[in-house]
C-alpha positions in Angstrom: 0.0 0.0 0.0 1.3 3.5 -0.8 1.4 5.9 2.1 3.2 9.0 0.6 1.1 12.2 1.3 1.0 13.9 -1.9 0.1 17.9 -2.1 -2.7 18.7 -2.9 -4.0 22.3 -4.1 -7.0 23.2 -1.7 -8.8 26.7 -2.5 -12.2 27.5 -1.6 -14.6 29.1 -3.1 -15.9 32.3 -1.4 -18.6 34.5 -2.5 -16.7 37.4 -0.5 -13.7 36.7 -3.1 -15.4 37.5 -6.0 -14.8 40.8 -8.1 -17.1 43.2 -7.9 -18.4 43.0 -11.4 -19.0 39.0 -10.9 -22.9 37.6 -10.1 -23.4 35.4 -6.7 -24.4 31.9 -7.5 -27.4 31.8 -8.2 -29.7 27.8 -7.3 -32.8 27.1 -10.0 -36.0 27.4 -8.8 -38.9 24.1 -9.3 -40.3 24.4 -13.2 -42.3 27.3 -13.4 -43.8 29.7 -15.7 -44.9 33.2 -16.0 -48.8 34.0 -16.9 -50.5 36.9 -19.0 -51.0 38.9 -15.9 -47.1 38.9 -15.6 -47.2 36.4 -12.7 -44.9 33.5 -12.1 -46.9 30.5 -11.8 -45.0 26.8 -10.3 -46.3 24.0 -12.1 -49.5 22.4 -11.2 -49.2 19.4 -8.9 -51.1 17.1 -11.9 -48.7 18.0 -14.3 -45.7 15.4 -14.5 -42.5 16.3 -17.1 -39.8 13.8 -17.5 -36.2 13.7 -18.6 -33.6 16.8 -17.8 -30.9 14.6 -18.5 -27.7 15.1 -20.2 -25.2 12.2 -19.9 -26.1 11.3 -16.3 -23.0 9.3 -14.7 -24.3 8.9 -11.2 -27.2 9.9 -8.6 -27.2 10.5 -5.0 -30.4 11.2 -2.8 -31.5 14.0 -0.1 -33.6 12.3 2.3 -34.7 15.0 3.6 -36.1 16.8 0.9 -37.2 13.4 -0.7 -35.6 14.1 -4.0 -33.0 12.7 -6.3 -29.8 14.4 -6.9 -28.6 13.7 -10.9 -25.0 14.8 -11.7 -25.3 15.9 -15.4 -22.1 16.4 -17.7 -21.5 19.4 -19.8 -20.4 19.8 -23.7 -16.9 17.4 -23.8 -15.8 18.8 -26.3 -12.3 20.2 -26.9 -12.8 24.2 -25.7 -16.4 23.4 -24.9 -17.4 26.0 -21.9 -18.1 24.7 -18.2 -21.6 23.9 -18.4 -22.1 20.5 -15.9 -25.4 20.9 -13.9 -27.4 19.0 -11.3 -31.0 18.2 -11.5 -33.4 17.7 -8.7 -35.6 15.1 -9.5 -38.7 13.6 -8.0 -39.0 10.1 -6.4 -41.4 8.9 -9.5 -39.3 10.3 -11.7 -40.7 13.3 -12.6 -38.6 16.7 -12.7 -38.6 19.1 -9.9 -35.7 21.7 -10.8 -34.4 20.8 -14.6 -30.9 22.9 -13.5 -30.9 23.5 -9.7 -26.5 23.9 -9.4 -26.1 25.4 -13.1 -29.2 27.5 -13.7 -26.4 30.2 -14.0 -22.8 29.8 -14.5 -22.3 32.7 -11.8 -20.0 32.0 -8.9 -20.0 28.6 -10.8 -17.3 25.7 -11.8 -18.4 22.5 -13.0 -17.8 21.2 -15.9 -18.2 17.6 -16.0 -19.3 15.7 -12.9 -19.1 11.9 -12.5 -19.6 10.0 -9.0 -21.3 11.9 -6.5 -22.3 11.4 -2.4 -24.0 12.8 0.3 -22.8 13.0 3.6 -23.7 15.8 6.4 -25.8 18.5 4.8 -23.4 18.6 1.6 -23.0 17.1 -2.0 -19.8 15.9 -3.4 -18.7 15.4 -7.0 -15.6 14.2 -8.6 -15.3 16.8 -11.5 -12.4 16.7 -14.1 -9.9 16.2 -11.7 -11.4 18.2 -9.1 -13.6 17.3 -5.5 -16.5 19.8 -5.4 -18.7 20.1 -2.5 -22.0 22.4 -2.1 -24.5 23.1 0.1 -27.2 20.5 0.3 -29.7 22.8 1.3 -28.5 25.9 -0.9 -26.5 24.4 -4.1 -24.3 26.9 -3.0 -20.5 26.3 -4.1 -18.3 25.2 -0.6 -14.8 23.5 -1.6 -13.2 22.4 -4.7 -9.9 20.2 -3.9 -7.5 19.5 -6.9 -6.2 16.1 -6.6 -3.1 16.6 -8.7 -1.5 13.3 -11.0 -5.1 12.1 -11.1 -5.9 10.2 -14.2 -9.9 9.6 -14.3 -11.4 10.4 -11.3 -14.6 8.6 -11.1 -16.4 7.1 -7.9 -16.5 8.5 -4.5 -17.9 7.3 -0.8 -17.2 9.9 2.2 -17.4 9.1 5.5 -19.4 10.8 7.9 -16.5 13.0 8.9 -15.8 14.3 5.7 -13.0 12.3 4.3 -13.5 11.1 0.8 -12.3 8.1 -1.0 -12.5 8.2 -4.7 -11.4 5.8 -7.1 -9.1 6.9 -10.5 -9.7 4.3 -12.6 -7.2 5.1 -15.2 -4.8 4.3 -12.6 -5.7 1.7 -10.9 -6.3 3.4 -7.3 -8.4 5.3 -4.7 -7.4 8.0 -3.1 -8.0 9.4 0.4 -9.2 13.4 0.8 -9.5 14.6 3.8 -11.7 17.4 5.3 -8.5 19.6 4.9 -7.5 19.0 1.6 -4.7 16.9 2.2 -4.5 13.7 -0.3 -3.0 10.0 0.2 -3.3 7.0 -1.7 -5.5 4.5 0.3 -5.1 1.8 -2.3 -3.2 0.6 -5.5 -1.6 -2.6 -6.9 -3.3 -5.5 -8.5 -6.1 -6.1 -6.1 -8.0 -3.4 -8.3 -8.8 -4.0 -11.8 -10.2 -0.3 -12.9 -11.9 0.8 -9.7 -14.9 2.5 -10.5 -17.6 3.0 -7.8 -16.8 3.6 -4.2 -19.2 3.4 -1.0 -18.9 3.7 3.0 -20.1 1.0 5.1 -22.3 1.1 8.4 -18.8 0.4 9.8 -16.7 3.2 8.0 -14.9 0.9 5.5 -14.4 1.7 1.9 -16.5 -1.0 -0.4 -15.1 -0.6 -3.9 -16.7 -2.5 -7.5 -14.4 -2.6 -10.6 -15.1 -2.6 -14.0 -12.3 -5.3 -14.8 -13.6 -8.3 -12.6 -17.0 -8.7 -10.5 -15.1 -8.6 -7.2 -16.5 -6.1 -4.4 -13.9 -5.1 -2.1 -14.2 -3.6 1.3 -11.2 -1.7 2.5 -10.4 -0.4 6.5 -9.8 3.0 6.6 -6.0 1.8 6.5 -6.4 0.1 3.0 -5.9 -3.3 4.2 -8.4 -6.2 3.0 -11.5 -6.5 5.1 -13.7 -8.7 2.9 -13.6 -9.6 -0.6 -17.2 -10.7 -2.1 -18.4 -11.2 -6.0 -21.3 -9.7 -7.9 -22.6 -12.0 -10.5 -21.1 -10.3 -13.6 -18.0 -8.4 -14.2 -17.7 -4.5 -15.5 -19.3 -2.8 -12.5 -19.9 0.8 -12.0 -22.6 1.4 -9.3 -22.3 0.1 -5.2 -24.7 1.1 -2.6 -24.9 -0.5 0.7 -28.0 -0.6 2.8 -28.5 -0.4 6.3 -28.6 -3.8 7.4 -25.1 -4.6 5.2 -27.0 -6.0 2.1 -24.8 -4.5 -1.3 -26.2 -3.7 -4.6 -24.0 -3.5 -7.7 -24.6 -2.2 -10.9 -22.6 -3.8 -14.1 -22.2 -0.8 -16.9 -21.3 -3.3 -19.2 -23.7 -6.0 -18.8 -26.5 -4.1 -17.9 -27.6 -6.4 -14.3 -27.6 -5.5 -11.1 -26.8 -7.9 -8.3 -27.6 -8.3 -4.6 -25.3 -9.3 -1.8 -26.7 -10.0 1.3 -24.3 -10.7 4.0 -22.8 -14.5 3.9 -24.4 -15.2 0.8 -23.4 -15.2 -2.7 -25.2 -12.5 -5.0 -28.3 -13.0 -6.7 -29.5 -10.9 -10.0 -32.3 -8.6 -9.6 -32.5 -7.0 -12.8 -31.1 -7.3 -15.9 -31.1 -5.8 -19.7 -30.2 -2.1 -18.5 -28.2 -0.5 -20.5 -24.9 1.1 -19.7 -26.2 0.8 -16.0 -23.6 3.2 -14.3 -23.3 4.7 -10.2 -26.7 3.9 -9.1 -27.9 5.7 -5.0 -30.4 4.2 -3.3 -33.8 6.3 -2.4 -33.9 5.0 1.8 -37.7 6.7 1.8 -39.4 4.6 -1.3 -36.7 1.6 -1.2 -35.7 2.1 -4.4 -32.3 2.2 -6.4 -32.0 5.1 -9.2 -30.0 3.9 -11.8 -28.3 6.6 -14.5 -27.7 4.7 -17.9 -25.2 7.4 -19.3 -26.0 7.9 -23.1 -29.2 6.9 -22.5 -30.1 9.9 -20.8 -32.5 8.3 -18.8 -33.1 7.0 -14.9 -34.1 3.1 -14.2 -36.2 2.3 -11.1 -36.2 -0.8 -9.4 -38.2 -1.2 -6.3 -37.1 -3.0 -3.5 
């Protein structure tokens, strides 16, 4: 296991450090529209719109305001301008707020964001190299940690005091980010095969899927082996683990997603979804969310 701290560059973003002719950031407001009279009116309550989705890599899910959380990418583009944005999205699948973080690029950065997590009152992304965090009540912009030599950063878990493990799958390891800024590597070496998505356990340890082999790894907070388990297939994207230690994974490759109850082998739940990528799990309808990348679409399954 690597244990050299590496630098990292840590700034954050401060409305109070913006110039003078810069806007504040700005959250989107629930779908809405303005009537003769002049007057803005929300959309009626038997009026369901879906989709606002734009390659979605990964969900996470507020619990307390009941609503899904959809990381969307922006134009990839060579040059392309910064144009990621997340969308708030209702349990059924219906929107709430098409661009709630990116109604405005004002007081903005995020171009691009892939694996995302909740934890404490704030949302986390991995973006182009970067760990965002905002408000989870706001959308306002907190932190934004550059994890320098990264090569894809892609999942992420974070524990409940802030420290975040993300995976680079281009390299083959998952890095360690504390509440400060400061960067290790948790994990590397052959016991990965292209990490991809990262979750905490009820007991704090890091449970990593890859997309080269069907083996789901838990990690102590030390990088040493807890627990090594299989899903059913191989090319894995999505983990989330539920409160009583059952795992769901998500195969982006072969479109299943597979159940691991503790001491048992993993059973298929679903199948024939494709490019099934970092699924969350909605704890108030028992449901995973499943993003299916180009598709630009959400799958359901109900548990």
């Amino acid at each position: 296991m690597k244990t050299k701290i590496a630098a990292a560059v840590f700034s954050t973003i401060s409305l109070l450090s913006l110039s003078a002719t810069a806007q504040q950031f700005q959250a989107g407001e629930p779908l809405s529209s303005v009537n003769e009279a002049g007057i803005k009116m929300q959309m009626s309550q038997n009026v369901k719109v879906f989709g606002s989705f734009h390659f979605t890599e990964s969900c996470t899910f507020d619990p307390h305001k009941n609503l899904i959380l959809s990381m969307n990418a922006g134009d990839r583009s060579e040059g392309a301008p910064e144009d990621g944005f997340v969308s708030l999205i209702n349990p059924d699948g219906s929107v709430h707020t098409s661009k709630w973080i990116g109604a405005t690029r004002d007081g903005l950065e995020l171009a691009d964001p892939i694996g995302s997590a909740v934890q404490n009152g704030v949302l986390y992304t991995v973006d182009s190299g970067y760990l965002r965090s905002f408000d989870l009540a706001s959308g306002e912009p907190l932190n934004s940690v550059f994890v320098s030599d990264a090569g894809f950063l892609n999942g992420i878990g974070v524990a409940e005091d802030g420290t975040a493990y993300i995976s680079d799958s281009n390299e083959g390891l998952i890095y360690k980010v504390m509440p400060n800024g400061s960067k290790s590597v948790l994990v590397e070496g052959d016991v990965l095969a292209r990490p991809n998505g990262v979750a905490v356990d009820n007991d704090g340890n890091v449970v990593v899927v890859n997309i080269g082999s069907n083996a789901v790894i838990t990690f102590d907070t030390n990088g040493n082996v807890v627990r090594t388990e299989y899903a059913a297939e191989a090319g894995n994207d999505g983990v989330v683990v539920t409160d009583d230690g059952t795992k769901y994974v998500s195969s982006v490759r072969f479109g299943s997603v597979s159940r691991i109850e503790p001491g048992k082998e993993a059973v298929v739940i679903a199948v024939g979804i494709p490019s099934a990528a970092s699924m969350c799990y909605d704890s108030v309808q028992h449901q995973l969310v499943i993003p299916m990348n180009p598709n630009n679409a959400l799958a359901f399954i109900k548990l």
